[in-house]
MARVOMI-28717 format. One record per residue (C-alpha): x negated, y negated, z. Coordinates in steps of 0.2 Angstrom, whole numbers, padded with zeros to 4 digits, always signed. Each point is the difference from the previous one (the first is absolute). Layout:
BEGIN
XYZ/...
% end
This chain:
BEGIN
-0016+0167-0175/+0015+0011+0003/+0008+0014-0012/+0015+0007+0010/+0009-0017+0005/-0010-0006+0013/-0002+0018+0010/-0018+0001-0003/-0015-0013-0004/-0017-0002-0008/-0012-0010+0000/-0005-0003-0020/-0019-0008-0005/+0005-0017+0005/-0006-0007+0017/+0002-0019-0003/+0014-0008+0008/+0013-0004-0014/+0012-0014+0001/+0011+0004-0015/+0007+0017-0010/+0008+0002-0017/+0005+0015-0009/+0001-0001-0020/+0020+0006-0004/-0006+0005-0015/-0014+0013+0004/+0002+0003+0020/-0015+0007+0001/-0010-0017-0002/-0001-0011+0015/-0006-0015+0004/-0006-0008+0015/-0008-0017+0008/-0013+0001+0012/-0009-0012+0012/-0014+0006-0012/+0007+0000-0016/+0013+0007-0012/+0001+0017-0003/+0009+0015-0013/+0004+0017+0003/+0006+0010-0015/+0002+0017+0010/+0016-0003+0012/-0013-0008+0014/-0011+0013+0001/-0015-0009-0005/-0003-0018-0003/-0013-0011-0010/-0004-0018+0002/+0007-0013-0014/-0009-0016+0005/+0004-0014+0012/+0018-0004+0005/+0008-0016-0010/-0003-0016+0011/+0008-0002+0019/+0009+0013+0011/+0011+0012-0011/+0014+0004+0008/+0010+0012-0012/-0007+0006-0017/+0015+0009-0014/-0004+0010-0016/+0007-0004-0018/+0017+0011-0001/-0009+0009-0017/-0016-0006-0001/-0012+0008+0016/-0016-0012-0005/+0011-0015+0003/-0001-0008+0020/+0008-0013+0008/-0006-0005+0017/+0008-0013+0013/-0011-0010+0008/-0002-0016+0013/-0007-0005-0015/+0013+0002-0014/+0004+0013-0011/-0013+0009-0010/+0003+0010-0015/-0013+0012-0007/-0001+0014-0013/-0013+0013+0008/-0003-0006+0018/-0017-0006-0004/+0004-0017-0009/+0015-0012+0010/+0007-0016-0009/+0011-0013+0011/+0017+0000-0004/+0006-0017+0011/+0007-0011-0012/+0017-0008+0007/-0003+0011+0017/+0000-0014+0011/-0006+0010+0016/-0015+0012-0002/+0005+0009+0015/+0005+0014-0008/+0008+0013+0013/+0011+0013-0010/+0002+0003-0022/+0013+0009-0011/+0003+0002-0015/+0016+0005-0011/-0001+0019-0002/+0007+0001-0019/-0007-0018-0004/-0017-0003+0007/+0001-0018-0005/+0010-0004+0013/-0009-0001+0015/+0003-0008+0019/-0012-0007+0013/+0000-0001+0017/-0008-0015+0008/-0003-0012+0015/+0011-0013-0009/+0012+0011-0009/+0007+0012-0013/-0006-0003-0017/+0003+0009-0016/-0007+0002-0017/+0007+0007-0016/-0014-0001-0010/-0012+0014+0010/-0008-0015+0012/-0004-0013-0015/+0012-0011+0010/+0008+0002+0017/+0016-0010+0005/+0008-0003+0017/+0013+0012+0006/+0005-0003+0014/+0017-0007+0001/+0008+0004+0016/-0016+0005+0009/-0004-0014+0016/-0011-0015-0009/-0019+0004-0001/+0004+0018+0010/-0013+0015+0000/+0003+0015-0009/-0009+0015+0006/+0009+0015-0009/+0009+0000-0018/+0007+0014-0007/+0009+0004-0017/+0014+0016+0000/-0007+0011-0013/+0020+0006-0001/+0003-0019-0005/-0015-0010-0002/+0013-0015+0000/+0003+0002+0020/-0016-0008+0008/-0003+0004+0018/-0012-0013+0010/-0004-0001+0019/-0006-0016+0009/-0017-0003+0011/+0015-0005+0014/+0010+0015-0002/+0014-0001-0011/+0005+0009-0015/+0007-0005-0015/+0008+0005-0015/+0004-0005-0020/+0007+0008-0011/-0003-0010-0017/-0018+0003-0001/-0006-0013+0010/+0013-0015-0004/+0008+0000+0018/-0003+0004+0017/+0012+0008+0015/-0004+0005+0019/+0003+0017+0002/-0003+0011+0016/+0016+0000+0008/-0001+0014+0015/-0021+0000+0001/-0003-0007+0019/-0016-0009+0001/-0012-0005-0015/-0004+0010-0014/-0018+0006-0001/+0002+0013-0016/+0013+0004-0013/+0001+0013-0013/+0012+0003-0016/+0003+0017-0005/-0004+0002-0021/+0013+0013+0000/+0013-0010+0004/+0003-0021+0000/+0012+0001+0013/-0011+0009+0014/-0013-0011+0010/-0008+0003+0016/-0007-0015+0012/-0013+0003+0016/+0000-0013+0015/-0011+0005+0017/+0014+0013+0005/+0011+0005-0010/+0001+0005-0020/+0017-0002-0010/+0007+0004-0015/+0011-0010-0014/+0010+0010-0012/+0008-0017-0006/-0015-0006-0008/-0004-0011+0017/+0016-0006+0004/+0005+0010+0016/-0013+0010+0008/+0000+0015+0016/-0012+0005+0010/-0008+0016-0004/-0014+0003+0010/-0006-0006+0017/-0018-0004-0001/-0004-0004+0020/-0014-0009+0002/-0010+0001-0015/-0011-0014-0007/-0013-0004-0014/+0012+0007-0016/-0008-0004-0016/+0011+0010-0012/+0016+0009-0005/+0003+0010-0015/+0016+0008-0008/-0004+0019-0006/+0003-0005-0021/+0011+0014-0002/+0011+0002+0017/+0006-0014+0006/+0002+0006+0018/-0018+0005+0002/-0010-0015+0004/-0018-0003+0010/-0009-0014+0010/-0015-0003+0005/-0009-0009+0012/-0016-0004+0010/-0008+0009+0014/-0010-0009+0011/-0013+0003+0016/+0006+0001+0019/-0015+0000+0015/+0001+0018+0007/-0001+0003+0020/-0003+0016+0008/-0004+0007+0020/-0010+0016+0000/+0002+0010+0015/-0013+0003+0012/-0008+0014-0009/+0003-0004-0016/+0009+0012-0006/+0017-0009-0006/+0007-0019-0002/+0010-0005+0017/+0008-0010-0012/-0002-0009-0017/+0009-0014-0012/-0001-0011-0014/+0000-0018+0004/+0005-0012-0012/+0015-0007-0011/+0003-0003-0020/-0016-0008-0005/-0018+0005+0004/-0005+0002+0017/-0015+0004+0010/-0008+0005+0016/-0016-0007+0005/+0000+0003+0019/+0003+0010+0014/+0001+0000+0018/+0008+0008+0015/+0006-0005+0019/-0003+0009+0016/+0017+0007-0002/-0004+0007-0018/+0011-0014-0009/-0011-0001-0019/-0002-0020-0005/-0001+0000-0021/-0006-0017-0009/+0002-0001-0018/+0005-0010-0017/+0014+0003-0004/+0012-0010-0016/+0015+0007+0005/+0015-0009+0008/-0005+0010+0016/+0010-0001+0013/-0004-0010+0016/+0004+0000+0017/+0002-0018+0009/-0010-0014-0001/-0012+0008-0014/-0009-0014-0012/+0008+0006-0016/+0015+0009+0000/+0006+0002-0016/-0015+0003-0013/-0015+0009+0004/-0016-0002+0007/-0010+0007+0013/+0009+0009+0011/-0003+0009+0016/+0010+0015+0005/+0004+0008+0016/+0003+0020+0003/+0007+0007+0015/-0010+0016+0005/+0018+0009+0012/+0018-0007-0003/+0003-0018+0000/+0017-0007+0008/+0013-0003-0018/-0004-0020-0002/+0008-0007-0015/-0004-0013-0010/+0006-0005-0016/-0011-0010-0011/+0005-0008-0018/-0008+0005-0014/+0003-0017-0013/+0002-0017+0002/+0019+0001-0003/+0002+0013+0015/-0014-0012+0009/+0015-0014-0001/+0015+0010+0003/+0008-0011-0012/+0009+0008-0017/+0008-0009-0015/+0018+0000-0002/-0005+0014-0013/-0005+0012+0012/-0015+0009-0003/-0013+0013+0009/-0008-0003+0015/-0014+0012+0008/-0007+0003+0016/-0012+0011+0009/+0004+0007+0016/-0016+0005+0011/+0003+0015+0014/-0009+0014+0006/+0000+0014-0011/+0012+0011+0007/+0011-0016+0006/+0017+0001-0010/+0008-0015-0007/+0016-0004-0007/+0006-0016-0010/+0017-0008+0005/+0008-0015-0010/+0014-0009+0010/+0009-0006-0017/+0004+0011-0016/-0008-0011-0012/-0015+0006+0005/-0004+0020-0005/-0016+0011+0002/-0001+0006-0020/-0002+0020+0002/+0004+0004+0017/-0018-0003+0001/+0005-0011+0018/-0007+0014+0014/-0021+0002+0002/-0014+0005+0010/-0014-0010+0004/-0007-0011-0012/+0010-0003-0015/+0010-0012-0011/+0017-0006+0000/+0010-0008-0015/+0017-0009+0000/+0011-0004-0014/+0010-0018+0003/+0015-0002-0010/+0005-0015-0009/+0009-0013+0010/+0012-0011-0008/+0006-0007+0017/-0006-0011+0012/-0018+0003+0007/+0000+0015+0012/-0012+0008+0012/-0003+0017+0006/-0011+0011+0009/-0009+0016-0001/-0007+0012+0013/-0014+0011+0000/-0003+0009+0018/+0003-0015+0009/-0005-0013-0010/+0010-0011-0010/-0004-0010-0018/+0012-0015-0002/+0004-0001-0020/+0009-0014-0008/+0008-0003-0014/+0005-0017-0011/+0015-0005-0004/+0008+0009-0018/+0007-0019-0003/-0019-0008+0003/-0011-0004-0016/-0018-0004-0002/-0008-0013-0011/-0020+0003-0004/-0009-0014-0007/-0009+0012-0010/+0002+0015-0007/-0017+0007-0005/-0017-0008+0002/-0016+0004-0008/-0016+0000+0012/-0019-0003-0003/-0013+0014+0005/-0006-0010+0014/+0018-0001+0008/+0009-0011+0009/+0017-0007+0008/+0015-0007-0007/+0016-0005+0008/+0017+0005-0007/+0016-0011+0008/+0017+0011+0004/+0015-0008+0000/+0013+0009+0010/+0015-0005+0010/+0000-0002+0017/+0000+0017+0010/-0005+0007-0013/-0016+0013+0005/-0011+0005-0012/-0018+0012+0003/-0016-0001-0011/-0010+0016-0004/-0012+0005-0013/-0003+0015-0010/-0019-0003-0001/-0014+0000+0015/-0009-0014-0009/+0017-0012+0003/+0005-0007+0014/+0014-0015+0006/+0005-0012+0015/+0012-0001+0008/+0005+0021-0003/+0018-0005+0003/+0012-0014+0004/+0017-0008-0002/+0007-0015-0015/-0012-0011-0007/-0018+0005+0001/-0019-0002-0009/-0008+0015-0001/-0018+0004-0003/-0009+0014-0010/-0017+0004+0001/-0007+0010-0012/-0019+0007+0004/-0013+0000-0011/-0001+0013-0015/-0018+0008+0001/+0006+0011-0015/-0003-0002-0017/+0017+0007-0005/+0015-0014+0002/+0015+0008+0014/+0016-0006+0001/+0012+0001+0020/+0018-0008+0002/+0004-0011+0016/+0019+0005+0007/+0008-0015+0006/+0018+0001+0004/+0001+0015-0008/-0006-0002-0019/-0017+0000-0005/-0014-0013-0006/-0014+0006-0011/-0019-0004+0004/-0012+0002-0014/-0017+0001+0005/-0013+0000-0013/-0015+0010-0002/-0015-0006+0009/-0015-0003-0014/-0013+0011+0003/-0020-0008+0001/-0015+0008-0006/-0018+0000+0010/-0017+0007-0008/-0014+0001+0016/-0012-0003-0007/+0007-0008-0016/-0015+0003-0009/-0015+0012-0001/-0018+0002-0010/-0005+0016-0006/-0016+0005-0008/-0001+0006-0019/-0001+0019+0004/+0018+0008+0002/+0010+0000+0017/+0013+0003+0012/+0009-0012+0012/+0013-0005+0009/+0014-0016-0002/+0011-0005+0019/+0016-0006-0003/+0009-0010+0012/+0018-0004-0002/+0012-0009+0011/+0016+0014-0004/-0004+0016+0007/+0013+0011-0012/-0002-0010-0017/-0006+0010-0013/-0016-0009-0014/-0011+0006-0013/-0018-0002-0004/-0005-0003-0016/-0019-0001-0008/-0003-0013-0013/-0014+0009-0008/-0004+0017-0003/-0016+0002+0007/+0009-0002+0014/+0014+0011+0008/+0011+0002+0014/-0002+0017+0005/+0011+0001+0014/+0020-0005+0000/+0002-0009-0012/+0017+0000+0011/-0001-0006+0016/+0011-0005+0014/-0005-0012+0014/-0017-0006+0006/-0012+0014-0006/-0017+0004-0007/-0003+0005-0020/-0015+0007-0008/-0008-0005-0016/-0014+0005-0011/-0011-0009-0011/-0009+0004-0013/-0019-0001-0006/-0005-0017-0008/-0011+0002-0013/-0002-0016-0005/-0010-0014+0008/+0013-0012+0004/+0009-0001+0015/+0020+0005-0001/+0016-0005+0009/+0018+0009+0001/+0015+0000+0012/+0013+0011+0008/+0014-0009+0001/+0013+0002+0012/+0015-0010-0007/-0010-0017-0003/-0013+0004+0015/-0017+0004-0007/-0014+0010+0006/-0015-0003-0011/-0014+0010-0004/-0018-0006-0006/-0012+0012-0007/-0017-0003+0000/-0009+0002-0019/-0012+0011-0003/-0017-0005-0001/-0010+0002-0016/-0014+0008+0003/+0010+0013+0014/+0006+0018-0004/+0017+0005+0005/+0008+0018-0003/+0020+0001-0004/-0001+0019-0002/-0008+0016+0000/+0004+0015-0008/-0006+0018-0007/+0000-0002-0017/+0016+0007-0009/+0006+0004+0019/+0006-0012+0013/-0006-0010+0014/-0009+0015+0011/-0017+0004-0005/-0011+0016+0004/-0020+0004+0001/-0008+0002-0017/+0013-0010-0010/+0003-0014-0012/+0009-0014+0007/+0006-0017-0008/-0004-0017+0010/+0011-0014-0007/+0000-0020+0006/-0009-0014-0002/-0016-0004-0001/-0006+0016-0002/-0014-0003-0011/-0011-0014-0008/+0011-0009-0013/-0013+0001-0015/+0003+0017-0005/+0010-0002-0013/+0019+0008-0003/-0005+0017+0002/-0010+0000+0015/-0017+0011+0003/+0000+0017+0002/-0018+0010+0007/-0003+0006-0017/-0016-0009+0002/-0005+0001+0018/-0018+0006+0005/+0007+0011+0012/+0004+0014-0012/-0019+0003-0004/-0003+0006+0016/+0015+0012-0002/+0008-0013+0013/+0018-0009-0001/-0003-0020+0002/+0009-0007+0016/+0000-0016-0008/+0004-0009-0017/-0005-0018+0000/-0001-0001+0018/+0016+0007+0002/+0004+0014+0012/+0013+0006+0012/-0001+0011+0015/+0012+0010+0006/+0002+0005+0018/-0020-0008+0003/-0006+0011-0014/-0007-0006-0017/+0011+0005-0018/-0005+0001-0017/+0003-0013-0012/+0010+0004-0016/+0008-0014-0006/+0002-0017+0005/+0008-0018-0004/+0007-0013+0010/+0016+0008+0002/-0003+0018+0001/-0014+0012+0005/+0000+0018+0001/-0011+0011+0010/-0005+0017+0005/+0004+0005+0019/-0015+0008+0009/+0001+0017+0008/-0003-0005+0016/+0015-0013+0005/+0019+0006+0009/+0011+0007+0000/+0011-0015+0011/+0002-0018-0002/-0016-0007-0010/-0005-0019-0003/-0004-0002-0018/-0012-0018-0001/-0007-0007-0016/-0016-0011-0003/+0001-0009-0017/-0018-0004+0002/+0004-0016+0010/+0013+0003+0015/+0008+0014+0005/+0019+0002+0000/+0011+0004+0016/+0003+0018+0001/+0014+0008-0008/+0006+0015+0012/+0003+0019-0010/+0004+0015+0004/-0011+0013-0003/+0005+0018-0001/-0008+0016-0006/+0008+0000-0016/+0010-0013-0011/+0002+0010-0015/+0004-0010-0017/-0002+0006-0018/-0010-0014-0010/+0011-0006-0014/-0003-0008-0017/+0001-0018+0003/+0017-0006+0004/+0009+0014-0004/+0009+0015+0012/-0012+0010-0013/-0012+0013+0011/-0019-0003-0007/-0001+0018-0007/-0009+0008-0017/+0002+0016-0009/-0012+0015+0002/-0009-0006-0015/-0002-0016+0009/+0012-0012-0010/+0014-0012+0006/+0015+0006+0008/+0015-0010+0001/+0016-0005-0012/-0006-0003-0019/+0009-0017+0002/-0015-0003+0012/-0014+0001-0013/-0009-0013-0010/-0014+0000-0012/-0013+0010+0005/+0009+0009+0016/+0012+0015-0006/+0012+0003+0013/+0010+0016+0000/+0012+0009+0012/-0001+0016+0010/+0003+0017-0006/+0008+0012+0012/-0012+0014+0006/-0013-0012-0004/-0017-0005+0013/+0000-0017+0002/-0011-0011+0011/+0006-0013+0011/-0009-0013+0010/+0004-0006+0016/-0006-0010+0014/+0001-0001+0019/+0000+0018+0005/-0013-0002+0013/-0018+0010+0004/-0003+0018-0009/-0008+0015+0006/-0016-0004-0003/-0007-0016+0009/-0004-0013-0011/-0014-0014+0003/+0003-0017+0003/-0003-0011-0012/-0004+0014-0015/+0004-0005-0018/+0004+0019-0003/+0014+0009+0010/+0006+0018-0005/+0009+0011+0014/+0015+0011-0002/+0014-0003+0012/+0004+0014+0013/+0015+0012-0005/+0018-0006+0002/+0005-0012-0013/+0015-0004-0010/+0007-0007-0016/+0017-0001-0006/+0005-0008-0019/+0018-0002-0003/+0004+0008+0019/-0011+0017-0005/-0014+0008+0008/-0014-0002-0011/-0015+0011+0001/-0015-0008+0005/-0017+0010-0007/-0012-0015+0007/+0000-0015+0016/-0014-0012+0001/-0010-0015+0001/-0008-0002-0017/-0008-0018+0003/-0001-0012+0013/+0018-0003+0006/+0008+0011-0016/+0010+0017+0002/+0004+0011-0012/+0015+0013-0002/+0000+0012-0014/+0015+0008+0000/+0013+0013-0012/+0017-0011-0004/+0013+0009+0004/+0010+0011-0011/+0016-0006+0004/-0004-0019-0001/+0012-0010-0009/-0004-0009-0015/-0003-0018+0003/-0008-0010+0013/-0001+0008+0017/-0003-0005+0018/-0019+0008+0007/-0004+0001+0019/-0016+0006+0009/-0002+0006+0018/-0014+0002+0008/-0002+0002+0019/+0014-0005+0005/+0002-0016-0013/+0010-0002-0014/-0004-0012-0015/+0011-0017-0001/+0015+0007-0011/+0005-0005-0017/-0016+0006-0009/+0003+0008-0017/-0007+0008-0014/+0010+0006-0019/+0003+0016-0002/+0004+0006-0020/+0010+0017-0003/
% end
């Protein structure tokens, strides 16, 4: 993100590599973006971003905002257009579009009805905001590939479109007809741009060179040259100066070679190896003579020397560096299949070359014919570097000239300006798995003709030749999900390939898995046959869930977690992944077997301390004939003795190997007392419901959980007055239980659980506990330091606060917290205070 025109850039909260940007014209602060993970919003200039939800389906190629509305989104796609109202929720908007490769959009900036797409098959339009889309395309080559549209916001009549071979072309009645445009621009046109300011101003990139229209694309001049520069992705007019205008452009990796002197104190020498694409070093070695040997990958067209396997697209590559002075050896290398050939259309065209030297070697490019020019005076170098030639139209006879570069000449020939070529095809559409088809030429005798392709993945024999001919494409497979579109030069005009998408298939290894009725984790193996293709794993059930993803790209691994089955039957779910099924069978749970779900310090949460009421819930737990209230140890024989019962009806838990006391059970929940002897640390929590014992359930244990005991459901603290009755909201009480507030200034008693051992040891197992706690804790009602006159256990597990409220406490209900060695009760406690 820039804020001073590109000078300086930071990066904002958005790591995930994006493949489309949108800015609402309306509010420019909100933002849009697709993501290989997703679709998201940014409503503060870029600063920050948040995610939306998944992208609409395919590849989206270009996304646009509503010109008033900032909710409303359209998205491109190799999947058709996609319309959506809050980047969550995408509807299809294909009806009438009769290619779904969807490269480019616009829209009609004062009617945003009218809108145009850019396909693999075409222009189409719709004035009805996408209900219906109709072909546009007349004057465009039949079945051609669109990969740019624009509409001048000066005149949204005037509809700019650039083809997958090149070419630009212009209307100027919204869409009704088409004209070539481009007169001036040597070479193919890789970007264009319209200035909003002004209809009449365009700009146009090809490999070397930018230009500028200030006729609205009639006549064009050359404004900038751009040397050897590759891998443009975009250019941008500034929307208020017309004359200020950005592109940008891909960096990729070169291998990096360095010699260190003897002592390793400095580089004898050091360089980047490499050319437009990705390349890398994987090797290195070194002669007697100190010559370094470099092997690699490189995808560049890397230049060669003779006799190399591949010499125009990459590959491995090895790479030789003179340690002293090398004698100034020249060769000259092309770096297309056009310049391979040597043969050019009677249109003319560009050609380019690499020369190879020494690094300091000097070279200089001399054509023996003027219709052939070095563009920029860029025809002197050193070392290794490229060349380029521009090759005028010829509308004479077939001529031949040649170039020379330090010795070594390139012969380069041109057609005749009165020879024509006939295709039997003009566009073809390709399956995933690829393939070859032949296309006949018909030309008159002498008349030459070369083949080239804009694409790595096309190929064709014979490369060049003269009159009549059959030529062959082949067209490699497409592992990609995504479709691609490349063109096949043939006598100088283009023929489209359409390659669709390659269908992506789903493994599960395993495809299935048992699990036993208590809760886990585990882990699902996707294979898939498309390394880049982006899937989705969705659960069927809820006891069931992904935990990982649920977006994922390529072959990986996913998590997942299941739920507890407290049932006894067995049960089955999926994660699907499109319509491939990982199932999940889970194993009942026994009748007569206990299983814990959860453990927790009553009114608290899941950590649990010495000398403290906890509640066991699950299955199981208890015998089933104790009615709907449970059993509490209101009867047990224990207390005679002055002894809590460690058992009710043969149930009883032990936590961390040491027996609890049994308050309560039933067959879903228990509640105990914790020892004083267990923790602090991981503990295992097992219960015996007088028949089996459950698996143990793992709980932290610390020196303190504090929690306030509430009244039954509610946020209400269990408290009373100093008189001993109810405290709580009036609304609270019913016959028989009076309920009344706080008064400020007033002692109350609070009770409270959790806080841990007093000061005065207790004795294990004793139905009578009463010990202060030691000095140093804290209450605060309504955010005020309360006064606290006593701290202590009162019975077994039970704490007592009697504190002063506060004189400033606010009428009402307020929040209460306790600390307490260094614990602090689970918040959102309260008790009513009355002025």
């Amino acid at each position: 993100r820039s804020t001073d025109a590109g000078q300086n850039w930071t990066h904002t909260n958005l790591w995930n590599t994006a493949t489309a940007i949108a800015r609402a014209p309306s509010n420019p602060d909100i933002l849009y973006t697709a993501t290989v993970n997703g679709m998201y919003k940014s409503t503060d200039n870029g600063v920050n971003w948040q995610q939306l939800g998944n992208n609409p389906a395919g590849s989206v190629y270009q996304l646009a905002v509503h010109p008033t509305d900032p909710q409303r989104i359209v998205a491109a796609t190799n999947s058709g257009v996609f319309h959506s109202s809050d980047g969550v929720n995408w509807t299809a908007k294909n009806a009438g579009l009769l290619n779904l490769l969807v490269n480019d959009w616009g829209c009609n900036p004062i009617d945003p009805k009218i809108q145009y797409a850019a396909t693999g098959g075409g222009v189409f339009k719709t004035t009805d905001e996408a209900t219906t889309w109709s072909p546009a395309s007349a004057g465009l080559p039949t079945n051609v590939s669109v990969q740019r549209l624009t509409v001048s916001p000066a005149d949204p009549n005037r509809i700019y479109v650039l083809l997958a071979s090149g070419a630009l072309y212009m209307s100027t009645d919204a869409g009704a007809n088409w004209n070539r445009i481009g007169e001036g621009i040597k070479g193919s046109v890789l970007l264009f741009a319209v200035a909003p300011s002004k209809a009449s101003i365009l700009y146009a990139a090809t490999s070397r060179a930018a230009y500028r229209s200030h006729d609205g694309g009639i006549t064009w001049a050359q404004t900038a040259n751009l040397g050897q520069v590759f891998g443009l992705t975009v250019m941008k007019v500034d929307p208020k100066n017309a004359d200020q205008v950005y592109v940008g452009l891909t960096v990729t990796g070169d291998a990096f070679v360095a010699k260190i002197n003897p002592n390793g104190s400095a580089f004898s020498y050091s360089t980047l190896l490499g050319g437009p694409s990705n390349d890398s070093g994987t090797g290195i070695a070194a002669d007697s003579s100190g010559n370094a040997y470099v092997s690699g990958v490189g995808n560049s067209p890397f230049p060669t020397t003779g006799g190399s396997f591949s010499r125009i697209i990459g590959g491995a590559f090895v790479a030789k560096i003179a340690d002293g002075k090398a004698p100034c050896t020249y060769v000259v290398r092309p770096a297309d299949a056009a310049s391979e050939s040597g043969l050019f259309s009677s249109k003319g065209g560009e050609g380019r070359f690499f020369v190879i030297a020494p690094s300091d070697c000097e070279w200089q490019a001399i054509a023996d014919v003027p219709w052939i020019a070095v563009p920029g005076g860029r025809d002197r170098g050193t070392g290794v570097g490229p060349l380029y030639i521009d090759v005028e139209e010829n509308t004479g006879p077939p001529r031949q000239a040649t170039i020379t570069v330090g010795g070594q000449a390139r012969i380069i020939r041109q057609a005749g300006g009165a020879c024509s070529y006939l295709r039997s095809v003009e566009g073809v559409a390709v399956p995933a798995a690829g393939g070859t088809f032949q296309v006949a030429v018909t030309a008159a005798a002498g008349c030459d003709w070369g083949v080239t392709s804009n694409q790595g993945w096309l190929s064709a024999t014979p490369a060049f030749g003269s009159g009549d001919a059959t030529i062959t494409i082949t067209v490699q497979a497409n592992t990609a999900a995504a479709s691609r579109v490349g063109a096949v030069n043939i006598g100088g005009d283009g023929i489209l390939v359409s390659q669709a998408g390659a269908t992506a298939t789903f493994v599960f290894n395993p495809p299935t898995v048992n699990v036993p009725a208590a809760s886990s984790t585990g882990r699902f193996a996707v294979a898939t046959n498309l390394t880049a293709v982006n899937w989705r794993a969705v659960s069927t059930q809820n006891w069931l869930t992904v935990t990982s993803g649920p977006n994922f790209t390529g072959s990986v691994n996913g998590d997942y977690a299941v739920a507890a089955d407290t049932g006894t039957e067995p049960r089955t779910a999926q994660i699907l992944v499109g319509d491939t099924v990982f199932t999940v069978t889970q194993a009942g749970l026994p009748a007569t077997t206990p299983m814990i779900i959860s453990v927790s310090t009553a009114g608290g949460g899941p950590d649990i301390a010495a000398n403290t009421w906890i509640e066991i819930k699950g299955a199981n737990l208890a015998p089933t004939d104790l009615g709907p209230y449970g059993f509490t140890w209101s009867t047990a024989a224990e207390f005679a003795t002055g002894k809590m019962p460690p058992q009710l009806r043969g149930v009883s838990v032990t936590v961390d190997g040491k027996p609890s006391y049994v308050y309560y059970i039933s067959p879903t929940q228990v509640n105990v007392l914790t020892g004083l002897q267990s923790g602090p640390g991981k503990v295992q929590i097992v219960l015996n419901n007088g028949t089996n014992s459950s698996q143990a359930f793992t709980a932290n244990m610390r020196s303190g959980a504090p929690a306030f005991f509430l009244f039954g459901a509610t946020k209400y603290i269990a408290a009373i007055h100093a008189d001993g009755s109810l405290l709580g909201p009036s609304t609270m009480s019913v016959p028989g239980y009076e309920f009344t507030p706080a008064k400020p200034k007033e002692t109350i008693i609070l009770y409270a659980n959790g806080l841990g051992l007093p000061s005065t040891p207790l004795v294990e197992g004793s139905a009578t506990q009463l010990s202060p706690l030691a000095p140093g804790s804290a209450i605060l009602i309504g955010g005020i330091e309360a006064k606290v006159a006593y701290a202590g256990v009162v019975a077994p597990g039970l704490y007592q606060f009697n504190v002063e409220v506060p004189a400033g406490v606010a009428a009402g209900d307020n929040s209460v917290t306790a600390t307490y060695a260094g614990y602090t009760t689970t918040p959102g406690a309260l008790i009513t205070v009355a002025r």
